[in-house]
C-alpha positions as CSV (number, residue, x, y, z in Angstrom):
1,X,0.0,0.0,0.0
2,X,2.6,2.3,1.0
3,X,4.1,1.9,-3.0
4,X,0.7,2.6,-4.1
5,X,0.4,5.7,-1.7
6,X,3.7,7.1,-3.0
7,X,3.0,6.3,-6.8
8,X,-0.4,8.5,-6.3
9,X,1.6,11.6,-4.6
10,X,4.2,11.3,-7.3
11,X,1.4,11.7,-10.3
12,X,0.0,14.3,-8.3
13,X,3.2,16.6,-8.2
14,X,3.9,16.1,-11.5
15,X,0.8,17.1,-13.0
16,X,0.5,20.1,-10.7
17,X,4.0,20.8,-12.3
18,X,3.0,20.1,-15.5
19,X,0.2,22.6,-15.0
20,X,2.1,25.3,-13.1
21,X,4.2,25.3,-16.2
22,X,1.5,25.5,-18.9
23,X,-0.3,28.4,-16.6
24,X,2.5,30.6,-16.1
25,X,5.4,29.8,-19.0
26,X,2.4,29.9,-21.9
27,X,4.2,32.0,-23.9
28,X,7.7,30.7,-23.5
29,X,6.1,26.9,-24.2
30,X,4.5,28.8,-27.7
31,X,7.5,30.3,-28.7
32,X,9.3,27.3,-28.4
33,X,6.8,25.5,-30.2
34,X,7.1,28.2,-33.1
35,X,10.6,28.3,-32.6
36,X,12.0,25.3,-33.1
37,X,10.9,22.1,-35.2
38,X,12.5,19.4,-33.2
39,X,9.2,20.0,-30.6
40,X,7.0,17.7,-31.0
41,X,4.8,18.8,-28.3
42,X,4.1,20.3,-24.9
43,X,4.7,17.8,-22.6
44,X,8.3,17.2,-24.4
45,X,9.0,20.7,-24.2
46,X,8.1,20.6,-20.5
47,X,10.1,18.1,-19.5
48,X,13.2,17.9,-21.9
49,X,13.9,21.6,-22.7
50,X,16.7,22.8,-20.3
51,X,16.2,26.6,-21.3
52,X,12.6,26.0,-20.2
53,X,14.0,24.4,-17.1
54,X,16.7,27.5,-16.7
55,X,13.8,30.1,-17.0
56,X,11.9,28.7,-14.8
57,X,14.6,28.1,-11.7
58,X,15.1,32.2,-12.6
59,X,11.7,33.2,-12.0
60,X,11.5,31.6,-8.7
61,X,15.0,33.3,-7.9
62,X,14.3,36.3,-9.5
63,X,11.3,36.5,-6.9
64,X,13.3,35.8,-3.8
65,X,15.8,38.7,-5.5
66,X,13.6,41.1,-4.7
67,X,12.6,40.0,-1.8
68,X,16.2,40.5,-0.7
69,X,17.0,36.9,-0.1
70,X,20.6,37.0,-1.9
71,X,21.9,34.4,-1.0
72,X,18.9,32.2,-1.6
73,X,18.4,33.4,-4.8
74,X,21.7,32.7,-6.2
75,X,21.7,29.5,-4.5
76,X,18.5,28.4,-6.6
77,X,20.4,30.2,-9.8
78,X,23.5,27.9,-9.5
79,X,21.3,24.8,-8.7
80,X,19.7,25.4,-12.1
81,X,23.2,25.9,-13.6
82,X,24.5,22.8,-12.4
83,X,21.7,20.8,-14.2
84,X,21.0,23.2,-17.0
85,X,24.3,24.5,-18.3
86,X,22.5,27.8,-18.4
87,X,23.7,30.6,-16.3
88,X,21.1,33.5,-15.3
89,X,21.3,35.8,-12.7
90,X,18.4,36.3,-10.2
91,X,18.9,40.4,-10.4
92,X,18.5,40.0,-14.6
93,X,15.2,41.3,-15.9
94,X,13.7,39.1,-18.5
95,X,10.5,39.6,-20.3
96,X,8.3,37.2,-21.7
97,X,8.6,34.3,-24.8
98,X,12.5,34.0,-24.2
99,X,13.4,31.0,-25.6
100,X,17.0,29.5,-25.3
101,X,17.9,26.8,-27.6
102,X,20.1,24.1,-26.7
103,X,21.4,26.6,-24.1
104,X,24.6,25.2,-22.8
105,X,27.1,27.8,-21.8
106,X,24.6,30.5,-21.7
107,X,25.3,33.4,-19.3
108,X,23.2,36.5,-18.7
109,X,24.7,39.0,-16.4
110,X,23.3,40.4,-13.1
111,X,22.1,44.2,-15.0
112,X,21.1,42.5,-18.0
113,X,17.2,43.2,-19.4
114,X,15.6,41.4,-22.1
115,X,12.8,42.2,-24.2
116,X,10.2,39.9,-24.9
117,X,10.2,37.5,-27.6
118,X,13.8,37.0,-27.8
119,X,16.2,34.3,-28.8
120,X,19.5,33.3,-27.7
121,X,21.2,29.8,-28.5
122,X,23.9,28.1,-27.4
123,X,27.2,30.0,-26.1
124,X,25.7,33.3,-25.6
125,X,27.1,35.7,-22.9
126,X,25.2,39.3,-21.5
127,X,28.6,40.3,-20.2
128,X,30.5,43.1,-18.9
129,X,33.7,44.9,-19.6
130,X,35.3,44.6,-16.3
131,X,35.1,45.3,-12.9
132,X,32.6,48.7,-13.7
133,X,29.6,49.6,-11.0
134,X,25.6,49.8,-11.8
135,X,24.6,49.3,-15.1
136,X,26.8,47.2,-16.8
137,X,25.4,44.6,-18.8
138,X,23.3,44.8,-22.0
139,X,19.8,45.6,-22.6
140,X,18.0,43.9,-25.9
141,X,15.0,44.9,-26.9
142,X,11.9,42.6,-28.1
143,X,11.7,40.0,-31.2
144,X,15.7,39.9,-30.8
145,X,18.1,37.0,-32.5
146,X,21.3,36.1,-31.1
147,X,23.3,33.4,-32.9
148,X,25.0,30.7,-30.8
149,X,28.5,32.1,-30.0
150,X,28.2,35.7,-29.8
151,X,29.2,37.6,-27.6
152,X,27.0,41.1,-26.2
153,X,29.2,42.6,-23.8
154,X,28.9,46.8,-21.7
155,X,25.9,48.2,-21.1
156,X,24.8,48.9,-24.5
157,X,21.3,48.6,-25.6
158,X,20.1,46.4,-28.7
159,X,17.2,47.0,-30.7
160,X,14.2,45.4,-31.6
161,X,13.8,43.0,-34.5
162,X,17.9,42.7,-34.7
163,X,19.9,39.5,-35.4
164,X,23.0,39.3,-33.8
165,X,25.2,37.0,-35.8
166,X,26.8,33.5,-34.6
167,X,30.2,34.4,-33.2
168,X,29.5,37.8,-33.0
169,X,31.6,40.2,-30.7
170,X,28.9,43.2,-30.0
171,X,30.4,46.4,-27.9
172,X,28.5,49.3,-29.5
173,X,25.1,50.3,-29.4
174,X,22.9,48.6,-32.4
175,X,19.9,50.1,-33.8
176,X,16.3,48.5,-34.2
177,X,16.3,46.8,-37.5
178,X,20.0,46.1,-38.0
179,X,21.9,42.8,-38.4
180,X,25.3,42.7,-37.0
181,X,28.2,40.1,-37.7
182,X,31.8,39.6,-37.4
183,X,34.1,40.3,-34.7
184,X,33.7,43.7,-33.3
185,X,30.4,43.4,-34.5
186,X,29.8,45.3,-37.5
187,X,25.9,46.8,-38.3
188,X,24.5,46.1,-41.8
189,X,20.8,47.1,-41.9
190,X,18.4,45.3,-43.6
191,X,16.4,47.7,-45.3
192,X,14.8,48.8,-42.3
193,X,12.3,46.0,-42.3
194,X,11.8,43.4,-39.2
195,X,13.9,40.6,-39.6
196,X,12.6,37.1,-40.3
197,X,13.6,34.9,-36.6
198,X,13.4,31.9,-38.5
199,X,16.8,32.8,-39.0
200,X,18.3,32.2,-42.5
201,X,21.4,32.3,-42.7
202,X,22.2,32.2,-46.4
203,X,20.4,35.3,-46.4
204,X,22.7,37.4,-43.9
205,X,25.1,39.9,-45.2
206,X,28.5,39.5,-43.7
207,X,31.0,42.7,-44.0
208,X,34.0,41.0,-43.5
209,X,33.5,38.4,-46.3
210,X,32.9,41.1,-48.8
211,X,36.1,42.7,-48.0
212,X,37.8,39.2,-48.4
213,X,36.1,38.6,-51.7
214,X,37.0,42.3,-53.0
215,X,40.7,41.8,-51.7
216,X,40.9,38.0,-54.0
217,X,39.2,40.2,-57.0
218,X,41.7,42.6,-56.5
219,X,44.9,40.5,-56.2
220,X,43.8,38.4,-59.2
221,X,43.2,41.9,-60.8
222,X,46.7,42.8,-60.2
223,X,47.9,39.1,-61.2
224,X,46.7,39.5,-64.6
225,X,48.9,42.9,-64.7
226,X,51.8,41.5,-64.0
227,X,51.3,38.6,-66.2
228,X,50.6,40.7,-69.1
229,X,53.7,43.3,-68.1
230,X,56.3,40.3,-68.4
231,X,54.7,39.7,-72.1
């Protein structure tokens, strides 16, 4: 009886988990359903997706944060990194439909504020610059893209519908509207339309590869001359 007893509690939890989650992360579980095609439903997002499992670890500390429990709340954070891989600090300000994909190595600093609707994969760090006071991490705006990799670091504000490129260094200020690649992070806008978050990449403009193509045209350019000088 007592295995039956325990079997009962155990359902119990977990569908009052299941349903705390589907209450009060709706529009993260949407946006990760939109997001990314390897979901193949709620439950699975639920129970396999560690940036779910991340976000939610941060609400709960982000709560005790301003209750003043410090301690507390970073103990919950680094709980949640220990099993997620994902780093978030209880003082960040997140807003809603953040979804992190894959996640691991993920850090968002303790001033950092996030829009809603945003994305961040794997490798991405809201940094600092060094040992500065107050505002010192980054603030994105909403429906923001930030390929696995890069790298937002200061207290420099993003704007909405932007797509900061995998590998990307980003230490200025980027405007609404704007793709940025390469390392510092270089704006190219994109005719001032919102960007497409589905995120294709063949369709990004990278600055530093059009300087490396028009340096090739121009050395074989300058082959040809020398070629046709020794005639």
């Amino acid at each position: 009886m007592f295995w039956i007893h325990a079997l009962v509690v155990l359902l119990l939890l977990f569908s009052a988990f299941v349903l705390f989650v589907a209450i009060f992360f709706k529009e993260e579980l949407q946006a990760t359903r939109e997001k990314d095609p390897a979901a193949k439903g709620y439950l699975q997002i639920i129970l396999m997706y560690s940036g779910l499992h991340a976000l939610i670890a941060y609400r709960i500390s982000h709560k005790l944060w301003e209750m003043k429990l410090y301690f507390l709340a970073r103990w919950v954070s680094q709980i949640a990194r220990f099993f997620t891989g994902i780093e978030i600090h209880p003082g960040a300000q997140i807003g809603k439909g953040l979804f992190i994909d894959h996640g691991m190595g993920v850090v968002i600093g303790e001033t950092s504020v996030i829009g809603n609707d945003v994305t961040l994969y794997q490798g991405v760090t809201l940094g600092g610059t060094g040992k500065e006071t107050g505002k010192r991490h980054p603030t994105l705006g909403d429906n923001i893209v930030v390929g696995a990799g890069a790298k937002i670091l200061g207290s420099i504000e993003i704007g909405s519908n932007s797509y900061i490129g995998a590998n990307a260094v980003v230490i200025n200020p980027v405007p609404a509207n704007s793709t940025v690649v390469g390392v510092p992070g270089r704006v190219t806008k994109q005719d001032g339309k919102k960007l497409d978050v589905k995120l294709d990449h063949s369709l990004i403009i990278d600055p530093i590869m059009e300087e490396v193509e028009a340096l090739e045209a121009r050395i074989k350019e300058l082959e040809i001359i020398i070629k046709e000088g020794r005639r």
